[in-house]
C-alpha positions in Angstrom: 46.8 28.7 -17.9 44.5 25.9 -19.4 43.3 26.7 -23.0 40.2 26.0 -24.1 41.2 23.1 -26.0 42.2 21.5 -23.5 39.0 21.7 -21.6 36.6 20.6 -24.5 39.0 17.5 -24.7 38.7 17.2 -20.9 34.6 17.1 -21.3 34.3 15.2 -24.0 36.5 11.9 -22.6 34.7 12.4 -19.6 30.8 11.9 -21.7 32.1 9.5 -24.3 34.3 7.4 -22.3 36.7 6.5 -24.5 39.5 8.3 -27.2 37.4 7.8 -30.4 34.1 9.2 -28.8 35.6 11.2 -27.7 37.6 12.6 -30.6 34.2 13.1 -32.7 32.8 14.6 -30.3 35.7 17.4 -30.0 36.2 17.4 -33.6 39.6 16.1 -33.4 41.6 13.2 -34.6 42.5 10.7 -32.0 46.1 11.2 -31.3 45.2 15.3 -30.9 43.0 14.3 -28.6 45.0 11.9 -26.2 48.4 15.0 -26.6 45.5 17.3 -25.1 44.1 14.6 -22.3 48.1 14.6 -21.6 49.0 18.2 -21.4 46.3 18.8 -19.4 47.1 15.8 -16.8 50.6 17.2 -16.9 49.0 21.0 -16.3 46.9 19.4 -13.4 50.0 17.5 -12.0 48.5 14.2 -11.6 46.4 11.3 -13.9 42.9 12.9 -14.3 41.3 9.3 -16.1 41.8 6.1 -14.6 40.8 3.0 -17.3 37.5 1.3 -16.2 36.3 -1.8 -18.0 37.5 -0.8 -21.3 36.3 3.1 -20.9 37.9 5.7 -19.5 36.4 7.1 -16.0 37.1 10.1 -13.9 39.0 10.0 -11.2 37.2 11.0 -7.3 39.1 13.9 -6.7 38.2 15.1 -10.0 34.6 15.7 -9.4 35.9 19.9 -9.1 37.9 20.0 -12.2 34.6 18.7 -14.4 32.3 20.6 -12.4 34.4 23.9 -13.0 35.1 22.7 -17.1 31.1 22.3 -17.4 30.5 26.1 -15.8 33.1 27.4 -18.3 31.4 25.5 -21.2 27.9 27.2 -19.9 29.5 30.6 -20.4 31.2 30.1 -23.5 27.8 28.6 -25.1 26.3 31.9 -23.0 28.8 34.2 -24.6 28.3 32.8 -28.0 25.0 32.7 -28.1 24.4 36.1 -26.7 22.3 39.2 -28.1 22.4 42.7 -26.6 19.0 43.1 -27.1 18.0 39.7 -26.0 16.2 38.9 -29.0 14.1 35.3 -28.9 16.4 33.5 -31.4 18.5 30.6 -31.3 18.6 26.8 -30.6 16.6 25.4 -27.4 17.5 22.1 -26.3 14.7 20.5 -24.7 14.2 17.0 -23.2 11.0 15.2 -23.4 9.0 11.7 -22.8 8.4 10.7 -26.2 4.4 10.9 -24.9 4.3 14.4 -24.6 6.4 15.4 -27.3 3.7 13.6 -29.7 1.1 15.0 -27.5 2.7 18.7 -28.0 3.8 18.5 -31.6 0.5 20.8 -33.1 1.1 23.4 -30.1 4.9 23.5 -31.2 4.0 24.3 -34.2 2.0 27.4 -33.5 4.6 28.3 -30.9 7.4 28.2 -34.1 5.2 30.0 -36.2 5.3 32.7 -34.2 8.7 33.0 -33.1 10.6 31.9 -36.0 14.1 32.9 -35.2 13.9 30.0 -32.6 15.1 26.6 -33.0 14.2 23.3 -31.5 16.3 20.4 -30.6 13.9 18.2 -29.0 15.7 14.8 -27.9 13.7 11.8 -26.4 15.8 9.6 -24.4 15.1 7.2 -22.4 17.2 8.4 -19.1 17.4 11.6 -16.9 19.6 13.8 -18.4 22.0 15.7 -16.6 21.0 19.2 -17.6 24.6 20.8 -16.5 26.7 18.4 -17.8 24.8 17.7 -21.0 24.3 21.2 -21.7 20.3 20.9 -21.5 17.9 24.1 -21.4 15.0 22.6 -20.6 13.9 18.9 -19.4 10.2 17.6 -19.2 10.0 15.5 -16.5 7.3 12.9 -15.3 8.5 12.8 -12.0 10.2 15.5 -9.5 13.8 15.5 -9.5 15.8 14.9 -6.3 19.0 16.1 -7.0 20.5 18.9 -9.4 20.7 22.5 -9.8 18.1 23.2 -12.0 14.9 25.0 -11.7 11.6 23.4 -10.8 8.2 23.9 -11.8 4.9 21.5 -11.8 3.4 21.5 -14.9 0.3 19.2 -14.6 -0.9 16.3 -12.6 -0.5 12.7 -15.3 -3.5 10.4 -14.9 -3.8 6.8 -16.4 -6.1 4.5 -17.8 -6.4 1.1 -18.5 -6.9 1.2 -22.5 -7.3 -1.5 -25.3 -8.3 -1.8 -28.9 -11.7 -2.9 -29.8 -10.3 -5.8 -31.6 -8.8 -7.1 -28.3 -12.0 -6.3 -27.0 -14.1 -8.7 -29.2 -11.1 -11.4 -29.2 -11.5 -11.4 -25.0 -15.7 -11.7 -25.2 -15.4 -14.5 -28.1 -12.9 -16.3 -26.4 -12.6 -15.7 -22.5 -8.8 -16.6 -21.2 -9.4 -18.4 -17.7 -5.9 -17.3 -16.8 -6.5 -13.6 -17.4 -6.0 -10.6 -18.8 -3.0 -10.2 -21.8 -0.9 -7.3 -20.3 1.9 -4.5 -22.1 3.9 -3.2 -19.4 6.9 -0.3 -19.6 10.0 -0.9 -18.0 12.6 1.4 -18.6 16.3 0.5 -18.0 18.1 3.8 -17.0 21.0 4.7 -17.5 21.4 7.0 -14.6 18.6 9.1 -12.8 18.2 12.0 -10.2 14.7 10.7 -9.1 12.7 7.7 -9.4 10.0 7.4 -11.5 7.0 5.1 -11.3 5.6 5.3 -14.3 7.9 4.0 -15.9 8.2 1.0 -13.4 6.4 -2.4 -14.3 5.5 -3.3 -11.0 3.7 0.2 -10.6 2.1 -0.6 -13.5 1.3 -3.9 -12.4 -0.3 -2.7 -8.9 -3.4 -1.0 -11.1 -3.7 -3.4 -13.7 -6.0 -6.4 -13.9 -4.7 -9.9 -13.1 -3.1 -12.1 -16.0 0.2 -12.6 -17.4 2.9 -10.4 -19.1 3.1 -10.7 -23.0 5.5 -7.7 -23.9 7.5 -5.1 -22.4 8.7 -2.3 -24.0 10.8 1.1 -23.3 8.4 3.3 -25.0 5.4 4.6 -24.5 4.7 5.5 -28.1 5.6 1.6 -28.2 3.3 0.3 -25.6 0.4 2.4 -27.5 1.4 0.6 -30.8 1.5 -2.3 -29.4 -2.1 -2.0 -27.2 -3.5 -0.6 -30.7 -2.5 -3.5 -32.3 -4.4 -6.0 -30.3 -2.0 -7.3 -28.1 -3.5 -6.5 -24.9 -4.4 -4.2 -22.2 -1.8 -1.2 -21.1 -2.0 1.2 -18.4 -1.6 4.4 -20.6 -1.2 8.0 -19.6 -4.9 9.9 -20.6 -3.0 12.3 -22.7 -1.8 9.6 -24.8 -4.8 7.0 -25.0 -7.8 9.9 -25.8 -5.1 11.3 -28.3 -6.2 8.2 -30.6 -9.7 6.6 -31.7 -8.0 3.2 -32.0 -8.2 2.5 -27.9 -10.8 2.5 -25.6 -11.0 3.5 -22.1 -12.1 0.5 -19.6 -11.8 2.0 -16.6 -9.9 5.1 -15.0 -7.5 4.2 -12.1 -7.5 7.9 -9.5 -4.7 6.5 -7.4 -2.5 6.0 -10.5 -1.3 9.8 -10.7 1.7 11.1 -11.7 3.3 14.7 -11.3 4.4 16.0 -14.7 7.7 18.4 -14.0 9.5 21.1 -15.3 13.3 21.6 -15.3 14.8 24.5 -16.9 19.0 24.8 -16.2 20.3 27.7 -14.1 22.2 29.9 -16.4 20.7 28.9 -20.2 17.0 28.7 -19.2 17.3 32.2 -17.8 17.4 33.3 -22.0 14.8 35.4 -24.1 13.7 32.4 -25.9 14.0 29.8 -22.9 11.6 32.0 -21.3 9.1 32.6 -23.9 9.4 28.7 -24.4 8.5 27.9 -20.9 5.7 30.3 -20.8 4.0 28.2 -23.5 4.9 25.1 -21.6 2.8 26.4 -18.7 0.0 28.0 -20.6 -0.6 24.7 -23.0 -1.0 22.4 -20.2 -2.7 24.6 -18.1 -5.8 24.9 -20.6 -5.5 21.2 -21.2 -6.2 20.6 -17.2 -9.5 22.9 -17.8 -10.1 20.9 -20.7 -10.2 18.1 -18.4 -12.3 19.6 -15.6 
């Protein structure tokens, strides 16, 4: 019989990747950690973590072992968290592009008025997060996942724009550049993904732009709006997030350069009072933001 110790030791060498990490992230010291990583490999019968360029990596043929931990983690979150009467309280963890989470922050804010037992923890990274393994609720997604177990729904269709400030504007008429226009590009370096995702690929973003050369890239679209704000050049921007300022100005819309906007909720957490109510406001803000649009 494995304790549960030993499993939350198990999960957290196998996300941090090494004994310290990994010890924080149990709340442990560092030798309790490496007895437990040993019982359990002693338990199992054979080495579970083979040493990978300086971090510790699971072995193939224990793909089953971290895939059965991560379902017992899900029900001991699901246990701990639960409510007989199913009331909408308790922590949400939600993914986001950093766009939308600007772009949703007054909504939020209504939505937490009025259900004030729930709490958000909104995270913006910049790579596709494994909602099982990272214990995710809900992930907003600007591109359809191929891979995973959680469930889909489209939330809205992204358009772009080619934006720039009005001081870039008057710089370009004053002074013409022969060689083009000054582009800001995204490029995102993942860390891992379940789908690809072209708008947050420079050469997609360099297919509906106008010709001229690169003078920053950045990871960010909050970033890329700074920077186009700023003067520094033109940017193919998402609509939400260049008519959500009246520091950029619209050159021209580009049709072909859509993008589907997706939502992933996990299996067994997403199925929750509050995940549900959460999602239902997911759906209903950016459905009246696409008649806004029409």
């Amino acid at each position: 019989m494995f304790s549960w110790d030993l499993i939350r030791s198990f999960l957290a060498l196998a996300r941090a990747g090494t004994f310290e990490g990994a010890a924080q992230l149990a709340g442990v010291d560092h030798s309790t950690l490496r007895r437990r990583i040993q019982s359990l490999e002693q338990h199992v019968g054979r080495p579970v973590f083979t040493r990978c360029n300086g971090s510790y990596v699971l072995l193939p043929d224990s793909a089953a072992l971290l895939e059965a931990a991560t379902a017992m983690e899900t029900s001991s979150r699901r246990f701990a968290e639960a409510d007989l009467h199913d009331a909408p309280a308790g922590k949400l963890r939600v993914t986001i592009i950093d766009v939308f989470a600007d772009w949703l922050a007054p909504a939020v804010s209504a939505f937490l008025a009025e259900h004030p037992g729930i709490t958000l923890d909104i995270s913006t990274e910049d790579h596709f997060v494994d909602l099982e393994r990272e214990q995710v609720d809900i992930a907003i997604r600007l591109a359809r996942p191929v891979r995973g177990k959680g469930r889909l729904r489209k939330l809205a269709d992204v358009r772009f724009s080619v934006f720039a400030s009005p001081a870039h504007l008057a710089r370009r008429e004053a002074a013409p550049n022969p060689a083009g226009e000054d582009l800001l590009l995204l490029g995102v370096h993942f860390l891992h993904r379940d789908h690809d995702c072209l708008a947050a690929d420079a050469d997609w973003m360099l297919q509906h732009l106008p010709r001229g050369r690169i003078v920053c890239t950045t990871d960010s679209y909050m970033t890329l709006r700074r920077f186009c704000e700023a003067g520094l050049g033109l940017a193919l921007l998402p609509d939400i997030l260049g008519d959500h300022t009246d520091t950029l100005v619209r050159l021209h819309a580009v049709p072909e350069a859509t993008c589907d906007l997706w939502l992933v909720v996990h299996t067994e957490t997403g199925s929750t009072r509050r995940a549900s109510l959460f999602t239902d406001f997911l759906v209903r803000t950016f459905k009246a933001h696409e008649r806004l649009r029409a």
